[in-house]
KEMAR-820023 format. One line per field, with one value per residue (C-alpha): x, y, z; residue number from 1. Coordinates in nm, 3 decimals. Example, Ala and Ser with C-alpha at 12.3 -4.5 7.8 and 13.67 -1.06 7.14 Angstrom:
BEGIN
px c(1.230  1.367);
py c(-0.450  -0.106);
pz c(0.780  0.714);
num c(1  2);
//
This chain:
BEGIN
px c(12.400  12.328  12.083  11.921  11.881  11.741  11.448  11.398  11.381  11.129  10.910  10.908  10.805  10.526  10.438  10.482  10.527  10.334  10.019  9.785  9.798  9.605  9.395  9.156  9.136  9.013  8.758  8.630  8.617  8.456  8.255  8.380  8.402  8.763  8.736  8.698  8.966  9.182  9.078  9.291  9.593  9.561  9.540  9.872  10.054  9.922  9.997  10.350  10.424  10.227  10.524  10.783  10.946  10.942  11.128  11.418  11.424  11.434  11.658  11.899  11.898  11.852  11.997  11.882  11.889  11.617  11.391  11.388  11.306  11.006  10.914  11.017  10.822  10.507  10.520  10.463  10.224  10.009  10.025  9.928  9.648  9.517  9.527  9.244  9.027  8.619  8.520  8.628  8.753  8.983  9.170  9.185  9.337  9.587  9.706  9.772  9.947  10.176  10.203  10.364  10.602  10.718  10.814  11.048  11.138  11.219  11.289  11.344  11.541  11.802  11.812  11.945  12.202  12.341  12.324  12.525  12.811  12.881  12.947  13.104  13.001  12.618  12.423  12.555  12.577  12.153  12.132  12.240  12.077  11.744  11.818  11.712  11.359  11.364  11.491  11.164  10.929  11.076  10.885  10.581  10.474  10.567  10.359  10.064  10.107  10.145  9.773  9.628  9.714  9.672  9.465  9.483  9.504  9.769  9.965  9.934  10.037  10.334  10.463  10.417  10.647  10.869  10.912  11.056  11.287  11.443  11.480  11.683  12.027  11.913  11.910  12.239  12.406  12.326  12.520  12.449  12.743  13.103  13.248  13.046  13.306  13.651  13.541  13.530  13.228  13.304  13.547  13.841  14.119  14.083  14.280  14.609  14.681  14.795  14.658  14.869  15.065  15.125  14.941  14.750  14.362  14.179  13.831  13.522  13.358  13.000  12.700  12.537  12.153  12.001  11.663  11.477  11.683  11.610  11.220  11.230  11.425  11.228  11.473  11.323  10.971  11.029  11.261  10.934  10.663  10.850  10.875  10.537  10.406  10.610  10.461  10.090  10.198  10.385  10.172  9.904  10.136  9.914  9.633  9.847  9.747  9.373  9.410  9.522  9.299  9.030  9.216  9.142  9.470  9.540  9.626  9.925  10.036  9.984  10.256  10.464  10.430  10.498  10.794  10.930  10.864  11.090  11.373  11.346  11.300  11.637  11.813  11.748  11.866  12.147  12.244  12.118  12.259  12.604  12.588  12.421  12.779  12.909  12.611  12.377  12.112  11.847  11.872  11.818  11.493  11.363  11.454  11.270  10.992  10.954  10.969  10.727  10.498  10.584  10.575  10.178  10.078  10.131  9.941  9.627  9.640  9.598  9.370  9.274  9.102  9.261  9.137  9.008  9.374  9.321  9.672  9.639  9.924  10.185  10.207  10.288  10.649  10.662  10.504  10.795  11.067  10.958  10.783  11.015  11.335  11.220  11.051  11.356  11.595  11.401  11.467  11.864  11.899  11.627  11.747  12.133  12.000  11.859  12.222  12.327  12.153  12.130  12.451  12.488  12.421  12.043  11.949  11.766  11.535  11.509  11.463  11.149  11.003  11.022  10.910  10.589  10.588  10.562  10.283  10.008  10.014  10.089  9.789  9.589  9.689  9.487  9.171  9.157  9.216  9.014  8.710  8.696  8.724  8.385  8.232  8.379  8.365  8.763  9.133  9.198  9.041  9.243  9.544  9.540  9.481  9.748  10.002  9.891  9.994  10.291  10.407  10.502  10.750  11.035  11.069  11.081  11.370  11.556  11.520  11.612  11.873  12.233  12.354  12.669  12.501  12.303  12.654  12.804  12.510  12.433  12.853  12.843  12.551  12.700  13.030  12.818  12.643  12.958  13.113  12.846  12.854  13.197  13.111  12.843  13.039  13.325  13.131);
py c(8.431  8.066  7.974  8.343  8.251  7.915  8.065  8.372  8.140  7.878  8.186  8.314  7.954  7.874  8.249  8.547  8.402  8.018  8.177  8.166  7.788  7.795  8.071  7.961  7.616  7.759  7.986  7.712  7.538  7.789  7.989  8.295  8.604  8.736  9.027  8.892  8.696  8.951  9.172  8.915  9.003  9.324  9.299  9.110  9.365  9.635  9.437  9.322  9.715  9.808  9.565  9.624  9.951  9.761  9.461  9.675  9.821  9.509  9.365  9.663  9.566  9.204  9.056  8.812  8.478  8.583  8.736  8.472  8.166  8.364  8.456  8.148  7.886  8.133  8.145  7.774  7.768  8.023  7.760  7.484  7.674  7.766  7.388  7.359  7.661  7.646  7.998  8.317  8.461  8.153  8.303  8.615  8.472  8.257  8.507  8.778  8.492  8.398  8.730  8.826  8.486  8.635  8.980  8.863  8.586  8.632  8.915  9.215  9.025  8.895  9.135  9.412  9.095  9.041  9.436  9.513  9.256  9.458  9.836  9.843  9.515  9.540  9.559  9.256  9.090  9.119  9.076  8.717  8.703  8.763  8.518  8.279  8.427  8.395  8.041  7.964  8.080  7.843  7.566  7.739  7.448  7.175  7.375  7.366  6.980  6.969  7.091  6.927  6.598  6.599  6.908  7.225  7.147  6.907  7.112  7.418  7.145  7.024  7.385  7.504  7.205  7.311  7.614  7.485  7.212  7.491  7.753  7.557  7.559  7.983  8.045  7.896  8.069  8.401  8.667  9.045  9.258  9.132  9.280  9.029  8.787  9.004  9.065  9.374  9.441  9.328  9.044  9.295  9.279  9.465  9.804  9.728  9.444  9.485  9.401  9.111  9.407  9.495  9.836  9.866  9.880  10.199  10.175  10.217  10.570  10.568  10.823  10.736  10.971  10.919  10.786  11.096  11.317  11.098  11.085  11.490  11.463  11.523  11.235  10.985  11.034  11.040  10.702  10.621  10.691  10.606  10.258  10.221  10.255  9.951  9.774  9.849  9.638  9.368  9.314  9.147  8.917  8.630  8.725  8.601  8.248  8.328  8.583  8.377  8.152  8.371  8.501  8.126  7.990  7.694  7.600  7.404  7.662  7.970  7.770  7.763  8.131  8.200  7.936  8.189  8.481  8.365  8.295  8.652  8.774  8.526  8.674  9.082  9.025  8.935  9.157  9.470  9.340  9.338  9.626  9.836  9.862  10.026  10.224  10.529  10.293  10.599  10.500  10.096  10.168  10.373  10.094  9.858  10.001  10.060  9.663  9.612  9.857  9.642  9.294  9.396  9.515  9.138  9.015  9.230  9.127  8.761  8.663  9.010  9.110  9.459  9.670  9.321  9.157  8.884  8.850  8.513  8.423  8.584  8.832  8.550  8.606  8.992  8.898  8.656  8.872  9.202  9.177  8.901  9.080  9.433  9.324  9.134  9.386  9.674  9.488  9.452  9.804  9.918  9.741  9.874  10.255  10.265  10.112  10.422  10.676  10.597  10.377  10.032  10.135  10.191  10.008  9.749  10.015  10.228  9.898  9.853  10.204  10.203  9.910  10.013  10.306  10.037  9.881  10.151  10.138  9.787  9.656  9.848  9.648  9.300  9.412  9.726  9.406  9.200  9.379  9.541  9.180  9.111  9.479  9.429  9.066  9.046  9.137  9.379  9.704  9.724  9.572  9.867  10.113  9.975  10.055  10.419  10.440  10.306  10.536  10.830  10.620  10.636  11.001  11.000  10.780  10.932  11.342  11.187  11.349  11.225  11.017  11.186  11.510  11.349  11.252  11.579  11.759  11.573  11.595  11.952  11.985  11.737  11.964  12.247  12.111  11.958  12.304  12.465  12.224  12.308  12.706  12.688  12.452  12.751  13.032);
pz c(9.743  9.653  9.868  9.878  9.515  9.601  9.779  9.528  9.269  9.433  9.559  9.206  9.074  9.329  9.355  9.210  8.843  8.910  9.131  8.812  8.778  9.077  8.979  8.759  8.942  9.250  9.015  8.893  9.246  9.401  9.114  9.294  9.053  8.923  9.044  9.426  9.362  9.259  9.515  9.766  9.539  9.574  9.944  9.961  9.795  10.042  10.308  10.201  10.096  10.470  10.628  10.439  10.620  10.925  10.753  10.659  11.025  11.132  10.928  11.028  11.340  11.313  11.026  10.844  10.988  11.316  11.003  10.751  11.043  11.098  10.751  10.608  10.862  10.862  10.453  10.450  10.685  10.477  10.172  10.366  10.539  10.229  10.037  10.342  10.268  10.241  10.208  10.034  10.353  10.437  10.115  10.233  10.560  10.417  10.153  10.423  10.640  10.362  10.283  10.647  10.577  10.226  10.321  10.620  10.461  10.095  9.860  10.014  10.307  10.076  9.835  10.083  10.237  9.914  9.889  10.146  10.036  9.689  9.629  9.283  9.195  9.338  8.991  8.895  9.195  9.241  8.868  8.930  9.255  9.086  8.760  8.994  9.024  8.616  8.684  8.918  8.648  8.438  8.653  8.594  8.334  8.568  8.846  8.633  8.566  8.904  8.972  8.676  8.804  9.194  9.217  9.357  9.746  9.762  9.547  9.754  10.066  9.880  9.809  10.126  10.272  10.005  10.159  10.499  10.322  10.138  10.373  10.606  10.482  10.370  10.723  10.808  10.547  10.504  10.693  10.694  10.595  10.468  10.783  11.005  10.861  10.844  10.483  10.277  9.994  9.631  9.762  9.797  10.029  10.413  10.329  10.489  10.229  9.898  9.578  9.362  9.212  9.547  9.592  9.888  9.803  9.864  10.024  9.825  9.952  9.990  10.002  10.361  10.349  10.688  10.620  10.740  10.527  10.178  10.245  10.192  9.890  9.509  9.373  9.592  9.528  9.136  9.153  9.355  9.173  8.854  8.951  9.093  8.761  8.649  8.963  8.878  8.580  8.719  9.016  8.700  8.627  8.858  8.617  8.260  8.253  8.290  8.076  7.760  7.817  7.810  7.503  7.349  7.413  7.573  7.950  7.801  7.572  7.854  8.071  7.775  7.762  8.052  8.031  7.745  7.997  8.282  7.997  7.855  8.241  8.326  8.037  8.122  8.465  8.387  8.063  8.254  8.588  8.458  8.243  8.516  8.644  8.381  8.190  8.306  8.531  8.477  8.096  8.120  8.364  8.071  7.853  8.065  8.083  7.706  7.660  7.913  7.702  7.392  7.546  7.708  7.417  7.285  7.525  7.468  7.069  7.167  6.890  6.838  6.487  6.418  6.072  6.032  6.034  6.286  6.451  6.615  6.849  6.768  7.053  7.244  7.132  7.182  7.510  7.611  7.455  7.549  7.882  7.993  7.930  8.034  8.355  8.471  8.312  8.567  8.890  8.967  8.824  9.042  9.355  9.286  9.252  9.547  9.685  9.475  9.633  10.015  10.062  10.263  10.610  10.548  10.277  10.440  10.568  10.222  10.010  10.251  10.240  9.846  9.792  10.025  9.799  9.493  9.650  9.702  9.308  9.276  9.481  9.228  8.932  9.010  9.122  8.873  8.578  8.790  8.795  8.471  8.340  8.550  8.395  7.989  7.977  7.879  7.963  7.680  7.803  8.150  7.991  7.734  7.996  8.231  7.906  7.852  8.195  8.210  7.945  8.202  8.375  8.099  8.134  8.505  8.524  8.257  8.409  8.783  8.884  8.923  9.235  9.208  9.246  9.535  9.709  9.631  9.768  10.100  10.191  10.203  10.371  10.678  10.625  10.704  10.968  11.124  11.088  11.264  11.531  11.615  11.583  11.825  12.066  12.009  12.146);
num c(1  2  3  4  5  6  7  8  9  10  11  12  13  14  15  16  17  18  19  20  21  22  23  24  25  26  27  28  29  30  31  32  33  34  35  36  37  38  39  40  41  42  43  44  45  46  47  48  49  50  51  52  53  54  55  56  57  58  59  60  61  62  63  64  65  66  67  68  69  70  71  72  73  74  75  76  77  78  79  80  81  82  83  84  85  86  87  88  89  90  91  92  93  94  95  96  97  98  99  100  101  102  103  104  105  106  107  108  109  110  111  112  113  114  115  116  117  118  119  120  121  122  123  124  125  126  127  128  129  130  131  132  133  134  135  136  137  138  139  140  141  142  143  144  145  146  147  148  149  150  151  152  153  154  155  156  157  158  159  160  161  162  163  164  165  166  167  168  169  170  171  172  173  174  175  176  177  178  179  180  181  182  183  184  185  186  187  188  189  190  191  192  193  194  195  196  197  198  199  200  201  202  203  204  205  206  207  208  209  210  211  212  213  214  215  216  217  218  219  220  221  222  223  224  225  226  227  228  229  230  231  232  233  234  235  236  237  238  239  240  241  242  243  244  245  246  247  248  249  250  251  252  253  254  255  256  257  258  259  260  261  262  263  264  265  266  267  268  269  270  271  272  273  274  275  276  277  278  279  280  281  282  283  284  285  286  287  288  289  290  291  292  293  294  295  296  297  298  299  300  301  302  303  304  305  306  307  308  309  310  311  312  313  314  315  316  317  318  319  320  321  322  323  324  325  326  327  328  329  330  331  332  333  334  335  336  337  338  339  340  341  342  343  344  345  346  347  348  349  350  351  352  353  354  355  356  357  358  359  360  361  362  363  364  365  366  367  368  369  370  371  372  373  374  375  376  377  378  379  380  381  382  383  384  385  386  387  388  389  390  391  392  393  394  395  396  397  398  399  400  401  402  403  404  405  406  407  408  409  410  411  412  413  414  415  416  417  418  419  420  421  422  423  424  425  426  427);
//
């Protein structure tokens, strides 16, 4: 988990948090329009959710180490390539390069190992797992000093060297399943040896859906579509820095911003990660989600005059707070239902096909922001638009219905399938 962490949390820092401090550099390098610009984020996340079904196949048959040389090596490469880029298209190229690297060589790769190494435990477990994401955000300021002072392209070279230092000693350490090793999930004993008060340890029972059987199911659609909303959120986060500054605040004080974010994101994974265990999960996504509504609505009021009440900076705090916590909050909860739901032996390949699901809506976010900021002339409209959306997704996670329920269902359906089996080989 330690080195998985390593990488989430230096892809978070360089990428999915740190992007914008090369954002508006490479504007201004290139004079290319925002909504262009975007447009490349937008294709990465249809790519990445395009590729990501056939990164949980592969990792189910796989494992981890053969995916994450290639995705890992070709991630840096993508960095690197684009430190050297003339043209608008060279971005285009280089983002969809380290896009391949990323989604065989980062999050949904070691989120389904560390998965399938927890069954009780597995909220928490990828609650901590993904604290090191919040962790990389933290660096955020130190990426943008980075930039400021040797510019853009040798900071993109640097990071994507990073990328090959660090995923070294990942490779050599992670392992697929507990079993691999003579292990059993959640650390507990193999079920012939006894607990310290000497009872012998019962084994963890587990729903197992066949792939093909949850992609007909309502349940996984809403969880779905539900959390797709969230992404068509999230996915904007590369547009924040710009954004405040185009709000009048500071380069300096943007990082710290989103310094505060990644401490509020660090803190809700791991609250909600641990408590996921023990509460309702279908309540704390609804929770999320609500903060998220809060903590964007502090970012639109930036320096907003409202009934003529100019509100200066404070949303910077309900932005930190609220956005930080409830984004971060979302994902171990999210990544543990899906556990859940569909069990260990193919969660590798239902983590990929939701979170292609996640994308179709996700690659909407940056360009829809992007170009609307090229048609209004600021951040505000899309940002309040993205919120009115976002407030159907509490009440489809809260009337999803129960995993339990899914369990109970889908065993006496194989029951009666197994039964008729038997009948039919009878006669």
């Amino acid at each position: 988990m330690g080195t998985g962490g390593l990488v989430q949390g230096y892809a978070s820092g360089v990428f999915w948090q740190g992007f914008g401090a090369f954002f508006t550099p490479i504007i201004d390098a290139f004079g290319w329009s925002r909504g262009a610009t975007a447009a490349a984020l937008s294709f990465q996340r249809v790519e990445s959710g395009g590729i990501s079904p056939f990164v949980g196949i592969a990792l189910d048959k796989f494992g981890p180490r053969k995916l994450m040389t290639f995705g890992l090596f070709t991630t840096g490469l993508g960095f690197i390539i684009m430190s050297q880029m003339q043209e608008l298209w060279h971005f285009y190229a280089a983002m969809a390069l380290l896009t391949l690297g990323m989604s065989f060589g980062t999050f949904i790769t070691i989120v389904a190992t560390v998965g399938n190494w927890f069954v009780r435990k597995r909220s928490r477990a990828i609650g901590y797992l993904m604290s090191a994401s919040a962790i990389g955000g933290m660096t955020v300021p130190l990426l943008i000093w980075l930039v400021d002072s040797v510019g853009w392209r040798d900071a993109l070279l640097a990071v994507g060297v990073g990328f090959w230092v660090i995923g070294i000693p990942a490779i050599i350490m992670m392992v697929r399943r507990p079993e691999d090793m003579g292990l059993r999930p959640d650390g507990d004993p193999s079920p012939d040896q006894p607990r310290s008060g000497g009872r012998l340890q019962r084994p963890v029972r587990e729903n197992q859906i066949p792939v093909m059987a949850a992609l007909k199911t309502r349940f996984f659609w809403q969880l779905a579509i539900g959390t797709s909303l969230g992404h068509l959120v999230s996915s904007t986060t590369l547009l924040h820095i710009d954004a405040m500054q185009t709000f009048g605040i500071s380069r300096t004080t943007a990082g710290i911003a989103i310094f505060g974010f990644a401490v509020g994101s660090f803190a809700g994974r791991l609250v909600m990660g641990y408590i996921g265990d023990y509460v309702d999960k279908r309540y704390l996504m609804a929770i999320s989600f609500n903060m998220q509504i809060l903590g964007v609505l502090g970012l639109a009021s930036l320096n907003a005059t409202v009934g003529g009440v100019f509100l200066g900076q404070w949303g910077l705090l309900f932005y930190a707070v609220f956005f930080g916590a409830g984004f971060g909050g979302g994902i171990p909860v999210r990544m543990a239902m899906i556990g859940d739901y569909f069990g260990r032996r193919t969660y590798g390949s239902m983590l990929g096909i939701m979170s292609t699901v996640n994308a179709i809506l996700g690659a909407a976010g940056p360009i829809f922001v992007g170009v609307m900021f090229d048609v209004t002339g600021t951040y505000r409209t899309p940002f309040l638009l993205l919120i009115i959306m976002l407030l159907a997704s509490g009440p489809m996670m809260l009337t999803l219905e129960k995993p339990s329920r899914v369990q109970a269902r889908f065993r006496i359906s194989a029951r009666r399938a197994a039964s008729s089996a038997t009948t039919s080989r009878a006669t």
